[in-house]
DRENPA-3360 file (N, C-alpha, C; in nm, 2 decimals, always signed):
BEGIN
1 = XXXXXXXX = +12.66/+9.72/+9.68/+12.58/+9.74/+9.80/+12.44/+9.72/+9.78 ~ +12.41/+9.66/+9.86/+12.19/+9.63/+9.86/+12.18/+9.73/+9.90 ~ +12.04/+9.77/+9.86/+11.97/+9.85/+9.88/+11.81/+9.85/+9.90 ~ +11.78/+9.90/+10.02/+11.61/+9.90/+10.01/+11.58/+10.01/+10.01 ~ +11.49/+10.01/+9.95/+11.33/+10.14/+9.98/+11.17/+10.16/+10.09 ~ +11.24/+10.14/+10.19/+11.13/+10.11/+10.26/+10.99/+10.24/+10.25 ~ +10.90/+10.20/+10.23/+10.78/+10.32/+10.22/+10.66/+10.37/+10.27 ~ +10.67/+10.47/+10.40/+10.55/+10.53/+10.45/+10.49/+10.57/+10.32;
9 = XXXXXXXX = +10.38/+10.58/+10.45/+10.26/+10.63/+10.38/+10.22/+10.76/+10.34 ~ +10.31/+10.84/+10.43/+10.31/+11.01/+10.41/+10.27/+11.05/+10.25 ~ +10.20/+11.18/+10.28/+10.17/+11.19/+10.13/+10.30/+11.27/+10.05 ~ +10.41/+11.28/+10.11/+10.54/+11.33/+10.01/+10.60/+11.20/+9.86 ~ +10.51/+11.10/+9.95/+10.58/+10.98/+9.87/+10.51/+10.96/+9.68 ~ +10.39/+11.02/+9.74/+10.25/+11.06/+9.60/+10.37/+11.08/+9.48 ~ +10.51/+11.16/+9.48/+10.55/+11.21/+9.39/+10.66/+11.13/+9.31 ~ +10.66/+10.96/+9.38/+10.75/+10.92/+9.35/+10.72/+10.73/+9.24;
17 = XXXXXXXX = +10.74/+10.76/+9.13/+10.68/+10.65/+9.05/+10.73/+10.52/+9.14 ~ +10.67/+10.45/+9.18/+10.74/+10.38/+9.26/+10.79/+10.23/+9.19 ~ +10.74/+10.18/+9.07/+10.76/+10.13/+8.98/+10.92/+10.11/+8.96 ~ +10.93/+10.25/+8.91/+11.13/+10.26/+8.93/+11.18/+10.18/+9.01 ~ +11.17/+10.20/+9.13/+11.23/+10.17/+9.25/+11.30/+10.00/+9.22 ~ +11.18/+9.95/+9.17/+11.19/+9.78/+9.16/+11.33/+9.76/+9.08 ~ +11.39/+9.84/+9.02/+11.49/+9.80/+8.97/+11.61/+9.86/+9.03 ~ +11.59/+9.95/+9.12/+11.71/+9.99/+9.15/+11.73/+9.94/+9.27;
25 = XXXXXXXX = +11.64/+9.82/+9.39/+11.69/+9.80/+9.49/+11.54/+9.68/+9.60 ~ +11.58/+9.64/+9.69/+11.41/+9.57/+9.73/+11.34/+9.68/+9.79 ~ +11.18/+9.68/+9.76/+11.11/+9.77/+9.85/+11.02/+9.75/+9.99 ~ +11.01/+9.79/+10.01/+10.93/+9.71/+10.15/+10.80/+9.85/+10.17 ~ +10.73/+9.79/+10.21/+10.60/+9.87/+10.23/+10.52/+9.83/+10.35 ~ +10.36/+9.95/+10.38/+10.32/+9.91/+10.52/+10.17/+9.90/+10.41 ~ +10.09/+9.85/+10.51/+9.92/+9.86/+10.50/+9.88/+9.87/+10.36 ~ +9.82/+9.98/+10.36/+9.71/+9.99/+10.26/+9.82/+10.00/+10.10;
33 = XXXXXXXX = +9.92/+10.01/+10.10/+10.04/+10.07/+9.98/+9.99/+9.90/+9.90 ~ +9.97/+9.80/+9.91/+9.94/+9.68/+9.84/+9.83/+9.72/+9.71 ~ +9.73/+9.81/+9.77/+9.63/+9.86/+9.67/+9.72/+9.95/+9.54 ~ +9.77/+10.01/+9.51/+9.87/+10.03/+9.42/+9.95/+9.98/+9.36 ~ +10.03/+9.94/+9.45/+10.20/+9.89/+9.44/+10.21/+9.74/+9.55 ~ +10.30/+9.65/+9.48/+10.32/+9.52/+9.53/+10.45/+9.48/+9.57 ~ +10.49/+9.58/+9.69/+10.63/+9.55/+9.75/+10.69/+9.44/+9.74 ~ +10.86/+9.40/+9.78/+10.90/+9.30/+9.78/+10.84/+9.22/+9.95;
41 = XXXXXXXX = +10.78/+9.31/+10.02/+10.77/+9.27/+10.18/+10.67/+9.37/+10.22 ~ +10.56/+9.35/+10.23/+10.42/+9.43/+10.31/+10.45/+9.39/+10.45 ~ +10.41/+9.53/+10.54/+10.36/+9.48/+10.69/+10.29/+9.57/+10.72 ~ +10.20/+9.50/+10.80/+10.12/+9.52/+10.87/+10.06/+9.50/+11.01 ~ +10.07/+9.58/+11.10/+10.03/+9.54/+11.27/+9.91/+9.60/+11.31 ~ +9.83/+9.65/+11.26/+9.65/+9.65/+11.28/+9.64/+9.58/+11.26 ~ +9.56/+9.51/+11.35/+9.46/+9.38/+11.33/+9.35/+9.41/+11.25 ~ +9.27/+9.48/+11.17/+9.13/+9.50/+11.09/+9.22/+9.49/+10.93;
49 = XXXXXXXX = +9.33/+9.57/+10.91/+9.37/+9.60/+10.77/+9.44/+9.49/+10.73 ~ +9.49/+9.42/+10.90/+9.63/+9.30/+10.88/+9.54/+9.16/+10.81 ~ +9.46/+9.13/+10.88/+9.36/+9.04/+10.86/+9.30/+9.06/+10.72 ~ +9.24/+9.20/+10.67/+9.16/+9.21/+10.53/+9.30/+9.18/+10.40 ~ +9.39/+9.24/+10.42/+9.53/+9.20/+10.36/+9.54/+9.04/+10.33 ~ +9.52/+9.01/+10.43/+9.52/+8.81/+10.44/+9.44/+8.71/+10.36 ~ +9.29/+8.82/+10.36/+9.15/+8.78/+10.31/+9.15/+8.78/+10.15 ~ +9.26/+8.90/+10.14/+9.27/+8.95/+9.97/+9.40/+8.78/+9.91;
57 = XXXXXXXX = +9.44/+8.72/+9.99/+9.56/+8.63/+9.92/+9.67/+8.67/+9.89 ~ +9.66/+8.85/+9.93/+9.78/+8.86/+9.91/+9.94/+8.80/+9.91 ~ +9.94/+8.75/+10.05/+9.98/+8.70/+10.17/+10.04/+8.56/+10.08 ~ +9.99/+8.49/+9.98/+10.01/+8.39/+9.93/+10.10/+8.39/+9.80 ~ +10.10/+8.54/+9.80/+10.19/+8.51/+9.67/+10.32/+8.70/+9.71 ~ +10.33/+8.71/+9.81/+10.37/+8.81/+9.86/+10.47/+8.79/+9.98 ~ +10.59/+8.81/+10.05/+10.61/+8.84/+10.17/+10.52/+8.93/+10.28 ~ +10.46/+8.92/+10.32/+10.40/+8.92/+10.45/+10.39/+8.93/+10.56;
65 = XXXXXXXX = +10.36/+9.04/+10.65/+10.41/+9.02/+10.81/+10.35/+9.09/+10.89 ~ +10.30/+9.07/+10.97/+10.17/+9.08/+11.10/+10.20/+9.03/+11.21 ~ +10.12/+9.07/+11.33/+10.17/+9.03/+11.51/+10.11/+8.91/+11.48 ~ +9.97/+8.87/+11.41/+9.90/+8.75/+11.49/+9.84/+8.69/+11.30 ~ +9.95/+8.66/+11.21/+9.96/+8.58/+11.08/+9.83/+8.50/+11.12 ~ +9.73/+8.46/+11.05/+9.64/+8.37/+11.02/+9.67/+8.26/+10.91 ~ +9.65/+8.12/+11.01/+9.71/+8.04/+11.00/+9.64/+7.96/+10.85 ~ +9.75/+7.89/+10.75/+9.72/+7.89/+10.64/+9.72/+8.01/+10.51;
73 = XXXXXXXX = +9.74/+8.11/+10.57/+9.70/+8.21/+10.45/+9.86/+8.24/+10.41 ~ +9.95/+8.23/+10.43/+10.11/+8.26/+10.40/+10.16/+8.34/+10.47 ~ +10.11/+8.42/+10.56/+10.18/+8.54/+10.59/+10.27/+8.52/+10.73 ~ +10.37/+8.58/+10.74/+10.47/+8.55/+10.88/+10.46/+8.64/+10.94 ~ +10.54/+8.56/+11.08/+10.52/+8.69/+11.19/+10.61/+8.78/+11.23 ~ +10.57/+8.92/+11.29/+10.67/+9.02/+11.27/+10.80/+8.96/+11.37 ~ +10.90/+8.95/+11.32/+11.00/+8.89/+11.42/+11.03/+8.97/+11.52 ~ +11.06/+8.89/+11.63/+11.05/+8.93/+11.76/+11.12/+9.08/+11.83;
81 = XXXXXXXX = +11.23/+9.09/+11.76/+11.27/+9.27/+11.81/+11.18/+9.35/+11.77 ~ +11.10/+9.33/+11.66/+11.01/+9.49/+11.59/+10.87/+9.45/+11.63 ~ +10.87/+9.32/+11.71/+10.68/+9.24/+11.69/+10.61/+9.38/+11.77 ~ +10.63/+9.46/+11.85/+10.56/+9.55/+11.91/+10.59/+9.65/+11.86 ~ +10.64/+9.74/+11.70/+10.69/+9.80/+11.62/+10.56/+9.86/+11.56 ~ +10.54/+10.03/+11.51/+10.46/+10.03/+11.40/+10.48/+9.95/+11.31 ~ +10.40/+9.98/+11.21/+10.45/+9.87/+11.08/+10.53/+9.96/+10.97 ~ +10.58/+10.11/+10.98/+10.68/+10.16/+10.90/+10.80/+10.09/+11.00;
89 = XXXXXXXX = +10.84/+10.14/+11.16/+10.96/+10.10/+11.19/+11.00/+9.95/+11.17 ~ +10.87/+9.87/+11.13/+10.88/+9.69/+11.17/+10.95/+9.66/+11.02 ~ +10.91/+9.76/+10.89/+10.95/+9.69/+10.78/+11.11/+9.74/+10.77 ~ +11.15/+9.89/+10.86/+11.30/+9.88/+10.83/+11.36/+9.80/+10.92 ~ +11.30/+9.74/+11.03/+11.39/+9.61/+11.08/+11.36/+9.52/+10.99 ~ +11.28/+9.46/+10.95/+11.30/+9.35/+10.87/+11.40/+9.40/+10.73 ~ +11.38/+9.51/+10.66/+11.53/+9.54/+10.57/+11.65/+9.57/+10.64 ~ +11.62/+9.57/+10.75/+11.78/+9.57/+10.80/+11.82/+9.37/+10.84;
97 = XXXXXXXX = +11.72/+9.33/+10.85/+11.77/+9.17/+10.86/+11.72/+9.11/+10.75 ~ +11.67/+9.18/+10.62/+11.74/+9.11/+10.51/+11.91/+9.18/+10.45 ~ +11.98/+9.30/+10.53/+12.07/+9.28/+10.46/+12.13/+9.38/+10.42 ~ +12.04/+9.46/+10.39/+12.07/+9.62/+10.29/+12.16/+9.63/+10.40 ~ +12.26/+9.76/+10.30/+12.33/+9.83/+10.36/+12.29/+9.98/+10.37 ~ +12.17/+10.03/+10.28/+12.20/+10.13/+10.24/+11.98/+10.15/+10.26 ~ +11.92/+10.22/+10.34/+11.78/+10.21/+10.32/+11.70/+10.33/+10.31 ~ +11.62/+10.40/+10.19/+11.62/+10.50/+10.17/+11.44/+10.50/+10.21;
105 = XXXXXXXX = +11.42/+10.56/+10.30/+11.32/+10.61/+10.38/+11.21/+10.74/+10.27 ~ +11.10/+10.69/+10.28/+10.99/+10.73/+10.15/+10.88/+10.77/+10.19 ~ +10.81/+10.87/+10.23/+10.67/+10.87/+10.29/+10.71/+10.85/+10.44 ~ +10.80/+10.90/+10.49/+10.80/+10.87/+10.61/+10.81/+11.04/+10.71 ~ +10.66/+11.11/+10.65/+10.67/+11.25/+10.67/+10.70/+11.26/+10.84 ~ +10.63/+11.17/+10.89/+10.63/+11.20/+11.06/+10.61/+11.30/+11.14 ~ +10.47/+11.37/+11.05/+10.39/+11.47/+11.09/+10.28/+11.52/+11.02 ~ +10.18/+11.66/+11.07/+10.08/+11.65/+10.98/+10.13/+11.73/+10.86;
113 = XXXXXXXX = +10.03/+11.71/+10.78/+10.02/+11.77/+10.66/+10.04/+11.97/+10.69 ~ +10.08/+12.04/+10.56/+10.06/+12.15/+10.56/+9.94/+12.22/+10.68 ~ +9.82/+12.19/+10.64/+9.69/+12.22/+10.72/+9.72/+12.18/+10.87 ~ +9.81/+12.14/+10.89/+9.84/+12.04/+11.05/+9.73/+11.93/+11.07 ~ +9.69/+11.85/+10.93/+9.58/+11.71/+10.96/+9.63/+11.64/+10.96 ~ +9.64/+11.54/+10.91/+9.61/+11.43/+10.92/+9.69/+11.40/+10.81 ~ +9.83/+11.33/+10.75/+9.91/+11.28/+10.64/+9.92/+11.19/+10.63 ~ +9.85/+11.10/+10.53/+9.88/+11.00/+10.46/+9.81/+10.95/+10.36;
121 = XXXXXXXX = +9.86/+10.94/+10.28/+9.81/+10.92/+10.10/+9.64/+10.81/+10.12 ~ +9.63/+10.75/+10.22/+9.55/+10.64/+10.24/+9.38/+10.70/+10.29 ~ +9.42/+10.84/+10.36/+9.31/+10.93/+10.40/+9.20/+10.89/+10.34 ~ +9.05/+10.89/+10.41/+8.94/+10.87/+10.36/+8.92/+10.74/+10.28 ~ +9.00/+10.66/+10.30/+8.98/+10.50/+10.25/+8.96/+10.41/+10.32 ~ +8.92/+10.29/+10.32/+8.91/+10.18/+10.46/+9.04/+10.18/+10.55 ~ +8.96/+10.18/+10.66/+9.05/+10.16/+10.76/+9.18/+10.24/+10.79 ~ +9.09/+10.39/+10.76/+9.24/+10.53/+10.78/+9.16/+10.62/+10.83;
129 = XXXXXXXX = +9.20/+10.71/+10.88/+9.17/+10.85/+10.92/+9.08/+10.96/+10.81 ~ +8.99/+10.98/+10.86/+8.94/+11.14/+10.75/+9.02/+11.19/+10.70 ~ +9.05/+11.30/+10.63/+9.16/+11.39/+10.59/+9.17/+11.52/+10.66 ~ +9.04/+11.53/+10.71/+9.02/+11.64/+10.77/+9.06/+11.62/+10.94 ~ +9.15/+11.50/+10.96/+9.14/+11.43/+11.14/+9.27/+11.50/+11.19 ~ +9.26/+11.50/+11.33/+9.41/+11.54/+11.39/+9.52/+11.46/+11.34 ~ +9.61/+11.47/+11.32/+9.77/+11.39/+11.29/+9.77/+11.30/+11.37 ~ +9.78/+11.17/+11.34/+9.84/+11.04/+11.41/+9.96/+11.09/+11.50;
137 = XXXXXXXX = +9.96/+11.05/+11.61/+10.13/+11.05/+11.72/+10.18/+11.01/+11.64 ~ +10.31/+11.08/+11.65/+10.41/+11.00/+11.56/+10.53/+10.98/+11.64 ~ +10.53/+10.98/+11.78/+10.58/+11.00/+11.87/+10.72/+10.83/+11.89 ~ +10.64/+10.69/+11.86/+10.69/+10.61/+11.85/+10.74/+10.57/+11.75 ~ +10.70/+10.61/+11.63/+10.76/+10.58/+11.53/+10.94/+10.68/+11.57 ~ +10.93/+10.77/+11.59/+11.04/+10.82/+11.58/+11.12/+10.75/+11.69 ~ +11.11/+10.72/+11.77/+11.18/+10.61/+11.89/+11.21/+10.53/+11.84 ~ +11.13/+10.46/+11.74/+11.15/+10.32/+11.70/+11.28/+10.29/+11.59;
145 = XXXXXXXX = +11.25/+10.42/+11.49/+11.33/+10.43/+11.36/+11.50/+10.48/+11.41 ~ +11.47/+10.58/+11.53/+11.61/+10.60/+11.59/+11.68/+10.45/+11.64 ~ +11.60/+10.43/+11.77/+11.65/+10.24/+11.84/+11.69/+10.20/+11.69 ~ +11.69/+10.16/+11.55/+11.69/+10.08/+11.46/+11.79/+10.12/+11.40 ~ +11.84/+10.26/+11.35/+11.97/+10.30/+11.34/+12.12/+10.30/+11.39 ~ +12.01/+10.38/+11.51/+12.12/+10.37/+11.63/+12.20/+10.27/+11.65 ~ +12.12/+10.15/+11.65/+12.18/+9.99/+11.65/+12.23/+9.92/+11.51 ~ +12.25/+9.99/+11.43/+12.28/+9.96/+11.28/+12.44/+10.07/+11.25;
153 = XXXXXXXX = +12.46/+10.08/+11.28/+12.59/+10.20/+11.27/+12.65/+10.18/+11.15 ~ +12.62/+10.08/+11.12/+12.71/+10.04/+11.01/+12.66/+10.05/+10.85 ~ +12.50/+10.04/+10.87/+12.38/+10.07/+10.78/+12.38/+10.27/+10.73 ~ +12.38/+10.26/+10.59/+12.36/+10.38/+10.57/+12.20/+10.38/+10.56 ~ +12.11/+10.54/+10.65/+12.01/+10.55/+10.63/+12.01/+10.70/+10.55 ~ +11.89/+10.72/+10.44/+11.87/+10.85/+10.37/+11.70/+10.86/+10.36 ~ +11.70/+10.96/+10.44/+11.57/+11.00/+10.46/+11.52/+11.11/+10.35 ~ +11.43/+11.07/+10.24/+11.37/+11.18/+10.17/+11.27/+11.26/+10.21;
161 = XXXXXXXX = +11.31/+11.37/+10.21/+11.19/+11.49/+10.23/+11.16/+11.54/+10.15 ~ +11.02/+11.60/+10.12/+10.91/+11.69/+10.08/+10.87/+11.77/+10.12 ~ +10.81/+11.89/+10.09/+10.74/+12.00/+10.15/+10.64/+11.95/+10.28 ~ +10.60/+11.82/+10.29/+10.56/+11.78/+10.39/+10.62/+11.67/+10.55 ~ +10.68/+11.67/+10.49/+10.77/+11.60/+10.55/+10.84/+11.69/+10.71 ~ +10.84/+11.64/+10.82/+10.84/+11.71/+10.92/+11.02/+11.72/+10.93 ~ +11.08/+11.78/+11.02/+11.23/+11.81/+11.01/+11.23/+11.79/+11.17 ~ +11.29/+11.66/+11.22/+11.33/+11.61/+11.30/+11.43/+11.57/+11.39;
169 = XXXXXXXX = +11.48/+11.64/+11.49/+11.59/+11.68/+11.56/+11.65/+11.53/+11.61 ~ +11.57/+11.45/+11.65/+11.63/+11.33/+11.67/+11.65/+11.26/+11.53 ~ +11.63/+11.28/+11.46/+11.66/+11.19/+11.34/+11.77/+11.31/+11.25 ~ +11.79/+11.40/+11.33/+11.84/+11.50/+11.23/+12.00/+11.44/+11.30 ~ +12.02/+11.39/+11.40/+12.12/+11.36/+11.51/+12.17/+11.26/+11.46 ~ +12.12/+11.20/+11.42/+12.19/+11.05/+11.37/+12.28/+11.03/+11.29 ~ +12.42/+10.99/+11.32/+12.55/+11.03/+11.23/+12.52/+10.90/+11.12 ~ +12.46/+10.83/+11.11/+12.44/+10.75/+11.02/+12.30/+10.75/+10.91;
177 = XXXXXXXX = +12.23/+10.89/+10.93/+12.15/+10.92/+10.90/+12.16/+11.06/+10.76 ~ +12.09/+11.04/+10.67/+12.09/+11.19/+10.57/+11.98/+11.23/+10.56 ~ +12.00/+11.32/+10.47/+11.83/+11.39/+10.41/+11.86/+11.43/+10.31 ~ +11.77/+11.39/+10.20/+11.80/+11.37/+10.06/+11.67/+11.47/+10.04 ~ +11.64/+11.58/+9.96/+11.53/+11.65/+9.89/+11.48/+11.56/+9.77 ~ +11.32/+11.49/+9.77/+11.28/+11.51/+9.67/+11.31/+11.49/+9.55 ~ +11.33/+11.64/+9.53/+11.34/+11.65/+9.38/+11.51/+11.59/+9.32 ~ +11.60/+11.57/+9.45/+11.71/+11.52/+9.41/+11.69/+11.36/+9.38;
185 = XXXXXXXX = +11.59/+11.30/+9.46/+11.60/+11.20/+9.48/+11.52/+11.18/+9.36 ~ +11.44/+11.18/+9.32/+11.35/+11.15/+9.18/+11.46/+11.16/+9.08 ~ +11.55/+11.30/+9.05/+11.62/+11.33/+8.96/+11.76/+11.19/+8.94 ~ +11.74/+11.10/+9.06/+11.87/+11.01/+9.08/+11.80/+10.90/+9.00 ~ +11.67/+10.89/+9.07/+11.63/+10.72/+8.99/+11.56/+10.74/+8.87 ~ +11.48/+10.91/+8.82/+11.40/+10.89/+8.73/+11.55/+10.88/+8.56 ~ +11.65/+10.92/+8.63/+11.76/+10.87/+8.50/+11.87/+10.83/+8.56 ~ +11.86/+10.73/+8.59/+11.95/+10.62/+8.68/+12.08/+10.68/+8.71;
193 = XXX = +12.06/+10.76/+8.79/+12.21/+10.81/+8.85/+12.20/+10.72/+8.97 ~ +12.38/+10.76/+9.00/+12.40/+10.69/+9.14/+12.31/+10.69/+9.29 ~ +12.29/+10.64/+9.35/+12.20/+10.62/+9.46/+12.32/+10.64/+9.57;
% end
């Protein structure tokens, strides 16, 4: 069975070596996650981070994906069902059209932090929110990730949670949907147990 790791930015994900991952399945990532870690597939749909991403060359030696690709630099466009998608729901359509059967959802807290601010590992860095800011809506992302399931029935999704990580009734509904803790999920890949 394929497997992806698609990965918000939530800060639950901080706990997870993400290194591992690369062997046990493809990863896919959003935005700013390139400064760390070098997914098998970055996206991006801000225009200021999508474009500075492009400027770095990433794009040239990376899968890459953006509404409005700059032409010459390598990067492609978000294909047409997710093109109006955040860029967490856009990267698990694109792992759902490369294939996986099986997509294990990472940083994808979909709410604020303990303090009720503002979550995501990227806080206080170019082109992100204070740490100290209200919580991003997360209103469409959850529409988006449901529509993408929903329409996958056949795709297993496993959502890992953290102490931050929000507990969500529509995503709790989804019979093709789980919720993996953390510390189970670390304990699976950091000594290669089954997935």
């Amino acid at each position: 069975m394929s497997i992806a790791f698609v990965l918000g930015n939530g800060i639950s994900r901080r706990e997870v070596n993400l290194s591992m991952l690369q062997y046990r399945g493809r990863t896919y990532g959003c935005n700013a996650l390139y400064r760390d870690f070098e997914p098998d597939v970055l996206v991006a749909t801000d225009r200021p981070i999508a474009d500075h991403i492009q400027d770095t060359g990433y794009a040239q030696r990376r899968r890459f994906y953006t509404r409005k690709p700059v032409v010459g630099r390598g990067a492609h466009s978000i294909p047409e069902p997710y093109y109006t998608f955040s860029s967490g729901p856009a990267a698990v359509g694109i792992a759902l059209d490369d294939r996986n059967l099986k997509i294990y959802l990472l940083g994808f807290d979909l709410g604020p932090d303990s303090s009720k601010l503002f979550n995501n590992v990227y806080a206080n860095t170019e082109f992100y929110k204070k740490s100290g800011s209200v919580p991003t809506y997360t209103g469409n992302w959850i529409r988006q990730i449901t529509k993408l399931a929903t329409q996958s029935p056949d795709v297993q999704f496993v959502r890992v949670y953290g102490t931050t990580t929000a507990r969500l009734s529509d995503l709790d509904a989804l019979s093709n949907m789980t919720h993996l803790q953390m510390s189970e999920f670390l304990d699976r890949i950091n000594n290669q147990k089954d997935l």
